[in-house]
C-alpha positions as CSV (number, residue, x, y, z in Angstrom):
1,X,-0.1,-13.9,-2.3
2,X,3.5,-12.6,-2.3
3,X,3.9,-12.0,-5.6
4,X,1.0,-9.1,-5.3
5,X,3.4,-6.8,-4.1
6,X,5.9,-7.2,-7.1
7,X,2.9,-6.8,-9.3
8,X,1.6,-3.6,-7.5
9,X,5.1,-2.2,-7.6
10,X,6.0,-3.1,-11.5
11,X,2.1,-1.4,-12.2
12,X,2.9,1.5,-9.8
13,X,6.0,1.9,-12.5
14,X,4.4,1.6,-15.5
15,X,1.5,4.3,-14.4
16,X,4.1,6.5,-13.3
17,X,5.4,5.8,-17.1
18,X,2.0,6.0,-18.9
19,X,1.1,9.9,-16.8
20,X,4.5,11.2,-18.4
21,X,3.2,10.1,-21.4
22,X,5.9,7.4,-22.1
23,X,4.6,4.2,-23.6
24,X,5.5,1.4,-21.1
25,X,6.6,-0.8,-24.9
26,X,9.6,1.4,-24.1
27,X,10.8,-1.2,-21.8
28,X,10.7,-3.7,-24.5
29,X,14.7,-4.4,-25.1
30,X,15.8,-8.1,-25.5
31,X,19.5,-7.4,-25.8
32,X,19.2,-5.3,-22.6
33,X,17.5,-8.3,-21.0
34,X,20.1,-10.8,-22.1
35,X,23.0,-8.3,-20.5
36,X,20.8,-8.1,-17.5
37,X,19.2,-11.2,-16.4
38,X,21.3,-13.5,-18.5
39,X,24.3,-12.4,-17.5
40,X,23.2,-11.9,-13.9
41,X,21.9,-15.5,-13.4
42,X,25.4,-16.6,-15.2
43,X,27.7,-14.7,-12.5
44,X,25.4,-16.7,-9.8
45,X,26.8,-19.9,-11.2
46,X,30.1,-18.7,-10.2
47,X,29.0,-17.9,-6.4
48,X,26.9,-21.0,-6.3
49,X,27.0,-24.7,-7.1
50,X,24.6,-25.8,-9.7
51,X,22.9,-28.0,-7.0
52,X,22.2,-24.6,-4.8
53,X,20.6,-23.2,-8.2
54,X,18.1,-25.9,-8.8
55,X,17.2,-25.7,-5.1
56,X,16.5,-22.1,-4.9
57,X,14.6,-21.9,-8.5
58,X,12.7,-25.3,-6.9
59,X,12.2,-23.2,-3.7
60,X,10.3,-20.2,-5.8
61,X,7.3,-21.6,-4.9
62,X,7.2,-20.8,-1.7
63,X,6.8,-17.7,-2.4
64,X,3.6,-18.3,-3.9
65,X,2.4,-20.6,-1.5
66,X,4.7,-20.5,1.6
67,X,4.8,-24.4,3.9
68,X,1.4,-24.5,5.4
69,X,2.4,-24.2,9.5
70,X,0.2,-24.8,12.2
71,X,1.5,-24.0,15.4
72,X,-2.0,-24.6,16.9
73,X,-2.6,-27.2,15.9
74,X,0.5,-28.7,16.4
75,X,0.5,-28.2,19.8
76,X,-3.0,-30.0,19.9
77,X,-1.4,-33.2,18.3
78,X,1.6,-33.3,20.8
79,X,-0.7,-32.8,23.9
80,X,-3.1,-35.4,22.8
81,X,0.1,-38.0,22.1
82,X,1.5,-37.2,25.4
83,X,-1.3,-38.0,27.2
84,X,-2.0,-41.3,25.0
85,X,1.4,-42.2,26.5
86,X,0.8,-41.7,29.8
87,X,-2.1,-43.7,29.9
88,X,-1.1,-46.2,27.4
89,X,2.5,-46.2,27.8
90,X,4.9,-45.7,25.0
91,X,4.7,-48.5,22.2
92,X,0.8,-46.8,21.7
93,X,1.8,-43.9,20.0
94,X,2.7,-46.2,17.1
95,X,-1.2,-45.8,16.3
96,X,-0.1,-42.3,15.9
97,X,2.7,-41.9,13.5
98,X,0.5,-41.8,10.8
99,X,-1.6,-39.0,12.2
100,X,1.4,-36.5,12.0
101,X,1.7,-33.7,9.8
102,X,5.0,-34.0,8.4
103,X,8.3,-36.4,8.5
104,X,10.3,-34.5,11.3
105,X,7.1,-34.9,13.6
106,X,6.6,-38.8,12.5
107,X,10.2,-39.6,13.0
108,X,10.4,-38.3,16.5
109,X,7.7,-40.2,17.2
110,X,8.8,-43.2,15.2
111,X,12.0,-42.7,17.6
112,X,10.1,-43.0,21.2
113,X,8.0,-45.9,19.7
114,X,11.3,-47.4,19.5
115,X,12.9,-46.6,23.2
116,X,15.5,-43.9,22.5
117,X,15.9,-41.7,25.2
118,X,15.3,-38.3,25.5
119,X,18.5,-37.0,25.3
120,X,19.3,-39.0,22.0
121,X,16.3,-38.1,20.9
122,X,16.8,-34.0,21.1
123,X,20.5,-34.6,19.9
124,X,19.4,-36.5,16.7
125,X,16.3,-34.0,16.2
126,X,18.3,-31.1,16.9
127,X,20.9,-31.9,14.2
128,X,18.2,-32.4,11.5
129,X,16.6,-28.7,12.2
130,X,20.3,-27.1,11.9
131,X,21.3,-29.2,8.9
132,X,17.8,-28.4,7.1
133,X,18.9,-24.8,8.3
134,X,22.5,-24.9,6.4
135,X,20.8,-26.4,3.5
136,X,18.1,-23.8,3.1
137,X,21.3,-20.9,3.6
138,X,21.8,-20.8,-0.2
139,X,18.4,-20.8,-1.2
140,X,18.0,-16.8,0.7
141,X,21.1,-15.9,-0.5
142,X,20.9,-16.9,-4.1
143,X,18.3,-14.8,-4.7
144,X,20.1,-11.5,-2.3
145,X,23.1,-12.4,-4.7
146,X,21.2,-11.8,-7.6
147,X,19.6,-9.0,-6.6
148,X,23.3,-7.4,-6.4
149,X,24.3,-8.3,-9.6
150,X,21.1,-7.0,-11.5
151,X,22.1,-3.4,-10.8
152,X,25.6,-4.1,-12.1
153,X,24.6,-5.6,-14.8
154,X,22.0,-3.1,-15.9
155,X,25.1,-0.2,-15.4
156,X,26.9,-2.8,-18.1
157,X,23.8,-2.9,-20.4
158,X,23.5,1.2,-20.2
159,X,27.3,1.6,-21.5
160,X,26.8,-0.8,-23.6
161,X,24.3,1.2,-24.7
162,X,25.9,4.4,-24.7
163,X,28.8,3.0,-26.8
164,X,26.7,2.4,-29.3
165,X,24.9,6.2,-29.4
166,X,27.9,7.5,-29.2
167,X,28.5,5.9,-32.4
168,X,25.2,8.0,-34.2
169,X,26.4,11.4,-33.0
170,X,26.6,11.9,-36.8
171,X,22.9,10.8,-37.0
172,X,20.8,13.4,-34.3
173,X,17.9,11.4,-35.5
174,X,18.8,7.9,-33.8
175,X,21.1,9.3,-31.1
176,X,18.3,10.2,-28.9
177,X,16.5,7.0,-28.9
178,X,19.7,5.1,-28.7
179,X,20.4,7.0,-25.2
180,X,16.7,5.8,-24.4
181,X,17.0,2.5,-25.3
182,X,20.7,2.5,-23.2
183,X,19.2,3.4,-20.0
184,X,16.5,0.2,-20.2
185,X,19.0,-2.1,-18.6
186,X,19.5,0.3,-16.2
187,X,15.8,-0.1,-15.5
188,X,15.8,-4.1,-15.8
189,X,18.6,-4.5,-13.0
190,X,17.1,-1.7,-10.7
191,X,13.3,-3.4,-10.8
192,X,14.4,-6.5,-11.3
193,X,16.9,-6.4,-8.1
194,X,14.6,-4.2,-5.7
195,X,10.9,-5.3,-6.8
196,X,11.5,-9.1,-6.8
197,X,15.1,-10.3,-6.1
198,X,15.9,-8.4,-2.7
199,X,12.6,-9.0,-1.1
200,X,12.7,-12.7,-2.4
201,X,15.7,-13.7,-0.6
202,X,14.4,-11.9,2.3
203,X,11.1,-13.3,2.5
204,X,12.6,-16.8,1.8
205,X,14.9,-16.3,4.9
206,X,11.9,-15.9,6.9
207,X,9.8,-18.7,5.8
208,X,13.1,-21.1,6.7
209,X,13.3,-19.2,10.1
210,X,9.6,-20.3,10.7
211,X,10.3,-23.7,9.7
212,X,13.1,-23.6,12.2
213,X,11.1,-22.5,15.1
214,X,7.8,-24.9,14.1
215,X,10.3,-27.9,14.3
216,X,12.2,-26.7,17.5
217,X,8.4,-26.5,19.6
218,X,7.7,-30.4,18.0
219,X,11.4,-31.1,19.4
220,X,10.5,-29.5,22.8
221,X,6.8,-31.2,22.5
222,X,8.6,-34.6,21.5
223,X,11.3,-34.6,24.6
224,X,8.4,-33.8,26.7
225,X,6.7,-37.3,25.5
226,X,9.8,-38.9,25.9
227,X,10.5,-38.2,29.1
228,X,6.9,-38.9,30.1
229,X,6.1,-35.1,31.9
230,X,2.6,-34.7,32.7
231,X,0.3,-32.8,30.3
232,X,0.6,-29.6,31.8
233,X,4.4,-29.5,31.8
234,X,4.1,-30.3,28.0
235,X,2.1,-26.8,27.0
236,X,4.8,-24.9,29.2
237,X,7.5,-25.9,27.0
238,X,5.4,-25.4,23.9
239,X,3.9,-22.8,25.0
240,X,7.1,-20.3,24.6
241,X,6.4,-20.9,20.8
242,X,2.1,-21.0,20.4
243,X,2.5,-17.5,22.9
244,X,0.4,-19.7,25.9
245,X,2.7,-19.4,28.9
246,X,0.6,-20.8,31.0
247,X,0.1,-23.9,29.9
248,X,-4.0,-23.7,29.6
């Protein structure tokens, strides 16, 4: 659903192009796109390892279709496991690994099924968010990096450009569609960098900054368990994160 707002801004463009009676095929310029995005993805293999490339083109997606992230819900699922081990003890939560919605939530509980305390147990948990955290880092910035090289780039494909008209001024025929076709890299790294790139890396940011905040509320649910707190002092703590202070 993301991806409507680059489609809405490239068609606000090409109207724009189509009223001043310019035919949008004008864009059409593979060298320009080679100086642009080719070159621009090639000076983000300098910045970043090829590892942090193939994580951020595999993280794309969530763009499309963000991690599905239930605060509600989660909150329902720890305050029906905390009071499963209050009645039941501990070791019956077992029964409930399998109802979790995801492997930070399952290996928490994994963890009290297996007697670690709760101080262990928010270390441990607390080191996985921040090291998820670093790992995602790169992902944001690849695509903010990108969208600083596009307009650089499409400056580089414009002289290019403009080299080569300058090279027609004999021929007033071809110079002025030369100068045309110069400023389409221009065009390429501008749209490219502030209709997609920009707002990618910035949207990606914020998807890893709800991650972050989902898995701290199952880390202060989780402790909660752990240290066997009654029902109502469970939705307090999670509560700073659903927007229920209250507890009810």
């Amino acid at each position: 659903m993301n991806l409507l707002g680059v489609f809405l801004a490239v068609g606000c463009i090409l109207t724009a192009m189509i009223l001043e009676g310019t035919h949008p095929t004008a864009l059409l310029n593979f060298p320009a796109f080679m100086v642009v995005v080719g070159a621009g993805f090639c000076a983000c293999l300098v910045q970043f390892s090829l590892k942090e490339v193939l994580l951020s083109l595999k993280h794309f997606v969530w763009l499309i279709t963000p991690p599905r992230l239930n605060f509600q819900s989660q909150a329902e699922l720890l305050t029906g496991m905390a009071t499963i081990a209050r009645q039941q003890g501990a070791l019956a939560l077992e029964n409930s690994v399998a109802s979790a919605n995801d492997d930070f939530t399952r290996t928490g509980i994994q963890m009290i099924v297996d007697g670690v305390d709760k101080d262990s147990l928010y270390s441990l948990l607390e080191n996985a968010i921040e090291l998820e955290q670093q790992r995602l880092e790169p992902v944001s910035k690849y695509y903010e990096s990108m969208g600083g090289y596009f307009p650089t780039m499409g400056i580089v494909g414009a002289v290019l450009g403009l080299i080569h008209a300058m090279s027609l001024l004999d021929r007033p025929d071809l110079l002025g569609p030369s100068i045309a076709v110069a400023f389409v890299a221009t065009i390429y790294g501008l749209v490219g960098a502030n209709c997609l790139l920009i707002p990618a890396g910035g949207r990606l940011r914020t998807v890893a900054a709800e991650i972050a905040l989902y898995k701290y509320m199952t880390l202060e649910g989780l402790v909660s368990i752990a240290a066997n707190e009654n029902t109502l002092m469970l939705k307090r703590r999670i509560g700073v994160y659903t927007g229920n202070l209250n507890g009810e």
